[in-house]
C-alpha positions as CSV (number, residue, x, y, z in Angstrom):
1,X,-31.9,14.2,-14.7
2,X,-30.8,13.0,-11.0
3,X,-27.3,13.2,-12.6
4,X,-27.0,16.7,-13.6
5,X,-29.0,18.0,-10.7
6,X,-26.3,16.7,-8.5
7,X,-23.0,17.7,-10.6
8,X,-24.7,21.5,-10.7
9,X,-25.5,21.3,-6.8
10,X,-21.8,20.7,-6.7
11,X,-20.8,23.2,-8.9
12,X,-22.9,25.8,-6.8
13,X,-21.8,24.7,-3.8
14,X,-17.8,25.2,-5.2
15,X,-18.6,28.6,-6.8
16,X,-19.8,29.5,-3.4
17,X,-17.1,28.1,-1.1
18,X,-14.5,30.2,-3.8
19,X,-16.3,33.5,-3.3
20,X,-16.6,33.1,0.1
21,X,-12.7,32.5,-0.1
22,X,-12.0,36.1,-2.0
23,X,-14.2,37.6,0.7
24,X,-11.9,36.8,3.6
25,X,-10.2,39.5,5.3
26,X,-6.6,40.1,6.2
27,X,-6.2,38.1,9.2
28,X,-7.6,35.2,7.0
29,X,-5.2,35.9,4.3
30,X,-2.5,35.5,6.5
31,X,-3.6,32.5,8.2
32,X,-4.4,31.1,4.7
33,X,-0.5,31.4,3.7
34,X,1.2,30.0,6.4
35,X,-1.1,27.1,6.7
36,X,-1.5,25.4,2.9
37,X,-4.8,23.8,3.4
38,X,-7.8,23.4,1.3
39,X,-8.8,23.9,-2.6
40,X,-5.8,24.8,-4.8
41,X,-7.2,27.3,-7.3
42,X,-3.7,28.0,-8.9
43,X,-4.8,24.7,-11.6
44,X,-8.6,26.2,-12.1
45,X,-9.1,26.7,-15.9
46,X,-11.8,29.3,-15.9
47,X,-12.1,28.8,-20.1
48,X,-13.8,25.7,-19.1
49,X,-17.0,26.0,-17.4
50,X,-18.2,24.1,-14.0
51,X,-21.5,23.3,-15.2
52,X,-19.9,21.6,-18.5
53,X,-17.3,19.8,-16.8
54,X,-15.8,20.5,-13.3
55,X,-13.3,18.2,-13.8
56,X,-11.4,19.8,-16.1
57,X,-12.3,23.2,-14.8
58,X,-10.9,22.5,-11.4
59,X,-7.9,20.4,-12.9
60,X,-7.2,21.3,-16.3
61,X,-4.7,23.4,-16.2
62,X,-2.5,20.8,-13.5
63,X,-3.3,18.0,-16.4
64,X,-2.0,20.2,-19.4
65,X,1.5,21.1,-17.3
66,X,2.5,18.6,-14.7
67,X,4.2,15.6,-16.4
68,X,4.4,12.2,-15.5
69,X,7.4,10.9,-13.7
70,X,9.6,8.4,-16.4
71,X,9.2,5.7,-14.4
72,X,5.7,5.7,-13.5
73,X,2.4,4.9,-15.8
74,X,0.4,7.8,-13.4
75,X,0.8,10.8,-11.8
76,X,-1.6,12.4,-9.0
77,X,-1.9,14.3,-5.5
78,X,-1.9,11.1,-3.7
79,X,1.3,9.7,-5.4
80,X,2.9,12.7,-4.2
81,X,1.7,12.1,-0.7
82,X,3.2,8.8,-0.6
83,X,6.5,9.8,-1.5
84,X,6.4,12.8,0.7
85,X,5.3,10.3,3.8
86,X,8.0,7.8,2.9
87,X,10.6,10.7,2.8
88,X,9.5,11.8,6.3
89,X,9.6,8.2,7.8
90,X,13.1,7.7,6.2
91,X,14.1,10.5,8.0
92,X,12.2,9.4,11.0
93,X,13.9,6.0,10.8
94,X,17.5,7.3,10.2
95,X,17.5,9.5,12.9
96,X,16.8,6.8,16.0
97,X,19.8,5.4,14.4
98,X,21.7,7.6,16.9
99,X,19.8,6.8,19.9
100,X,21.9,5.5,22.7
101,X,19.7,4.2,24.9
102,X,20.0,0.7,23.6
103,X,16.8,-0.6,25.5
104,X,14.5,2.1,23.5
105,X,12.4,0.9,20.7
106,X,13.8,4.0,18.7
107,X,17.0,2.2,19.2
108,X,15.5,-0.8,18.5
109,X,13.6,0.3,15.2
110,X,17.4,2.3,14.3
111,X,19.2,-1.1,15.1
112,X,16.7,-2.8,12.8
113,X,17.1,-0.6,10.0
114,X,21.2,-0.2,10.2
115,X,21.3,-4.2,10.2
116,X,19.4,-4.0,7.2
117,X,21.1,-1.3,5.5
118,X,24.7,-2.9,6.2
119,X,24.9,-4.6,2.6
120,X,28.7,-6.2,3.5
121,X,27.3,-7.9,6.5
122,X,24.4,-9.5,4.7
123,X,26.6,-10.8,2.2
124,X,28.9,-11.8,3.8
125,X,26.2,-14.0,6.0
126,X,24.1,-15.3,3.2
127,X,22.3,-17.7,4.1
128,X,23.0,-18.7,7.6
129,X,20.5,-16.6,9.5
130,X,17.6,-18.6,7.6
131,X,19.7,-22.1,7.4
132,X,17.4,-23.6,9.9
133,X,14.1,-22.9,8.4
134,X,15.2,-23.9,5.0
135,X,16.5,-27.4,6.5
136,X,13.3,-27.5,8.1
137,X,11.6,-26.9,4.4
138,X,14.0,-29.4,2.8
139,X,13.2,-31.9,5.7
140,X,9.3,-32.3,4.6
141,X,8.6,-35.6,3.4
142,X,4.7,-36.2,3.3
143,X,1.7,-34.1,3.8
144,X,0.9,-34.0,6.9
145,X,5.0,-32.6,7.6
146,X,4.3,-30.0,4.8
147,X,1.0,-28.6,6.7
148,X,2.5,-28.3,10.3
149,X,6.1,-26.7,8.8
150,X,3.6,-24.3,6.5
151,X,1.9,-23.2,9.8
152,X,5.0,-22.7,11.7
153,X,6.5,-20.5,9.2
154,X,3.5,-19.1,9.1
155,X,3.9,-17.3,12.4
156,X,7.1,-15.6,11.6
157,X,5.1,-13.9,8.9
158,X,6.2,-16.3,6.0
159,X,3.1,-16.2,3.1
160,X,1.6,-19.8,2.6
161,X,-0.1,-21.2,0.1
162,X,-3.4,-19.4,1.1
163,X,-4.1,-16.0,1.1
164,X,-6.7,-14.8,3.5
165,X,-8.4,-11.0,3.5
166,X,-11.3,-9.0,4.2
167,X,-13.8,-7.1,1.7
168,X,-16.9,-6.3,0.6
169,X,-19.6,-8.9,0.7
170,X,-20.3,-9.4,-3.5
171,X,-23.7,-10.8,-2.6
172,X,-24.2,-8.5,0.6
173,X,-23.0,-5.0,0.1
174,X,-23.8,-3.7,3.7
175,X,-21.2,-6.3,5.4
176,X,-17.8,-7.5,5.0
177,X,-16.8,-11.0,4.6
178,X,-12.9,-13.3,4.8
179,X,-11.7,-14.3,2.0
180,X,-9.3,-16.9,1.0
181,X,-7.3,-16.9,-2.3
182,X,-4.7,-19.3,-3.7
183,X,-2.4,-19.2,-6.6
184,X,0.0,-20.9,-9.1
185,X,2.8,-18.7,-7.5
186,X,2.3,-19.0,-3.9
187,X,1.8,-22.8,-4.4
188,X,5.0,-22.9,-6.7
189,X,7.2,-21.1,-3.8
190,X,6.8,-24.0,-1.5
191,X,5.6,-27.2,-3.3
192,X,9.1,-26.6,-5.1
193,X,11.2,-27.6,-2.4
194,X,9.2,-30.8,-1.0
195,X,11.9,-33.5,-1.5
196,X,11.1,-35.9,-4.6
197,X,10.2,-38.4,-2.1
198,X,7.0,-36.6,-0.7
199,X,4.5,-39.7,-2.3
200,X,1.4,-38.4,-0.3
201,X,1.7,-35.2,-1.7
202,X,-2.2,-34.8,-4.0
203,X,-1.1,-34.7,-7.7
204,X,-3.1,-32.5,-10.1
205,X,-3.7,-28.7,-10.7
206,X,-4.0,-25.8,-8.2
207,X,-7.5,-25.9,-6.5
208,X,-9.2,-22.4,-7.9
209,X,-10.4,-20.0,-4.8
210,X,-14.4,-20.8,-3.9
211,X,-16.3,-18.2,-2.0
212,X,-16.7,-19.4,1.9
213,X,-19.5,-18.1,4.1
């Protein structure tokens, strides 16, 4: 009963808010065209009523005619967002590119992307920008040389074994709470290159993840 009250409270409420939409005057009209904002009736299906299901009455007419991109499994508003945003910032990006004041951080961000861009460049360097740290990796002969390199890398952004993140308390709704995590994957990435000769290294599976408080 609680249900249904609130879905036809809702259904109300957007009946009204649409009504009071056809009742604006010119001047709104106007306004209302040049700035896109707001509900986006041209998808309403008025076969279907609100009070049945205002799902499909708002959005059934977007779901029977907009297709799903080929290479994705979805499709929604919010999907188009993100490609609209990452259009923007690629022209954003590209266009600091030409800054010439070489101490700006548009130059800097421009730099940055151009050096990253430059395909002939990174092949042709392979390697050698990371040569040091991977020496460092292949270096690690025990434990305790594994931990500090793991923490050192760890501060230029390089993921570890442990993955560490914040959410919702399972047992405690009304607070947040760190979480760490650890997987097959992330333990394969590194324990792979410990030289054969690492004998302190613990033998045995992966340790599962355990809830910390």
């Amino acid at each position: 009963m609680r249900d249904r009250l609130i879905w036809r409270a809702v259904a109300v409420a957007a009946l009204v808010g649409w009504g009071g939409l056809d009742a604006q005057g010119a001047d709104d009209k106007k306004a209302e065209e040049s700035v896109k904002s707001g509900i986006d009736r041209g998808f309403v299906t008025p076969d279907v009523r609100p009070q049945d299901d205002l799902f499909r009455h708002v959005s059934g007419k977007w779901l029977a005619t907009t297709p799903i991109p080929p290479d994705r499994a979805m499709d929604g508003a919010f999907y188009q967002l993100r490609d609209q945003s990452e259009a923007d910032l690629k022209a954003i990006i590209e266009s600091t590119v030409a800054q010439t004041d070489g101490s700006s951080d548009a130059r800097k961000v421009g730099d940055l992307f151009a050096s990253f861009m430059d395909e002939a460049k990174v092949n042709e360097l392979g390697l050698k920008p990371i040569q040091g740290d991977l020496d460092r990796v292949k270096g690690v002969d025990n434990k305790n040389a594994f931990l500090r390199v793991m923490a050192e890398l760890g501060r230029t952004g390089v993921d570890g074994v442990f993955g560490i993140g914040v959410n919702t308390d399972d047992k405690k709704s009304d607070q947040y709470i760190i979480g760490l995590s650890t997987s097959s994957s992330r333990s394969a990435r590194l324990t792979s290159s410990i030289s054969p000769g690492c004998s302190n290294w613990p033998a045995g599976p992966t340790p599962k993840a355990r809830p910390t408080r």
